[in-house]
C-alpha positions, 0 to 999 in steps of 0.5 A: 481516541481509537488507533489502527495500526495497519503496518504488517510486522517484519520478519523472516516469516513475513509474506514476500512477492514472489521471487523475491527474497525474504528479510534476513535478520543479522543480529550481533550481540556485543556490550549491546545488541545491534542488528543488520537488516536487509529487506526488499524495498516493497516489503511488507507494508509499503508505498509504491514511488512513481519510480517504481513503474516510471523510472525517471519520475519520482522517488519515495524520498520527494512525496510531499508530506501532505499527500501521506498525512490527513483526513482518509477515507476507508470503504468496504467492498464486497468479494470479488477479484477485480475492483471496477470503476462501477463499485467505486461510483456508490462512495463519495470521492473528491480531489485530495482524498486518502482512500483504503480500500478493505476487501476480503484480502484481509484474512489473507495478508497476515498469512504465511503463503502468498496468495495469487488470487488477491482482491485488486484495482481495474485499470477503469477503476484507477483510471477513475481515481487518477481522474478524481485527483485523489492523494492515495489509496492503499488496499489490504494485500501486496500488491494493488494491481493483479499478479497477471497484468501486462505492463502494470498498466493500473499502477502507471495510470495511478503513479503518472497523477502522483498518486501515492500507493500503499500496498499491504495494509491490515485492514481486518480489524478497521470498520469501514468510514473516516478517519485521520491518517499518517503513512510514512515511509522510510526516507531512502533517497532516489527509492523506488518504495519503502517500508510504511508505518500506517496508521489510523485513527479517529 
């Protein structure tokens, strides 16, 4: 079997959006080595929960299991700033897909500078996924929706279908195609996201 793991490693050094504060690592050295860690809750590689954008609706704690574990989809797309409903029509995309999606984001995520110019999802593309009734989709930088977008409408379209969102993905090293996936996230009750370990294989 191959194994990707897509998680961004967690450190001081780790991208963070901006304003936002960077992880502070307290580590107390005794009879053992204990370490106190706080961290943003959309840090690093994440999921997006519905109440992130739709206060009263779910959090990370309540995503059913089968919507983070199973058979996933990853497509390449070619550069450019904003993913339309046409580039997604030339895949295959049925209800309950996992879906990743690598754009050239990937030599920008592992960096050490946030970068405003991400490759992200229009809202007629998430509207089109929200209308497929898939389970997830993920892309390869931290954020799915462009820095500059009023309201946040592509991430209310998604998250209103309980689709599940995971931000910050290290696509580089994955070819495009099928694989099995597993993307969970720590359990923290009534979250609005957190922290994902993401991984796939085949």
């Amino acid at each position: 079997m191959k194994f990707y793991d897509l998680s961004i490693p967690l450190s001081r050094a780790t991208i963070t959006w901006p304003g936002e504060q960077p992880m502070e690592i307290d580590e107390k050295k005794g009879t053992a080595i204990t370490s106190r860690l706080a961290m943003p809750s959309h840090f690093g590689t994440h999921i997006d929960a519905p109440k992130h954008f739709l206060f009263n609706k779910g959090t990370v704690d309540n995503i059913a299991l089968s919507k983070l574990v199973g058979k996933a989809k990853v497509f390449a797309l070619k550069s450019k700033q904003i993913i339309s409903r046409n580039d997604l029509l030339k895949f295959s995309i049925e209800k309950g897909d996992k879906i990743l999606l690598k754009t050239r984001n990937g030599r920008n995520v592992l960096g050490k500078k946030f970068i405003d110019n991400y490759v992200s999802l229009g809202l007629d593309a998430a509207k089109h996924l929200a209308q497929k009734k898939i389970d997830l989709v993920g892309i390869d930088y931290f954020g799915i929706e462009a820095k500059s977008a009023p309201g946040h409408p592509v991430h209310k379209a998604l998250l209103a279908k309980d689709i599940v969102i995971v931000e910050g993905c290290d696509l580089s090293r994955v070819p495009a195609g099928n694989y099995n996936i597993v993307a969970l996230p720590l359990k923290i009750k009534r979250g609005d996201g957190a922290p994902t370990r993401v991984v796939l294989w085949k």
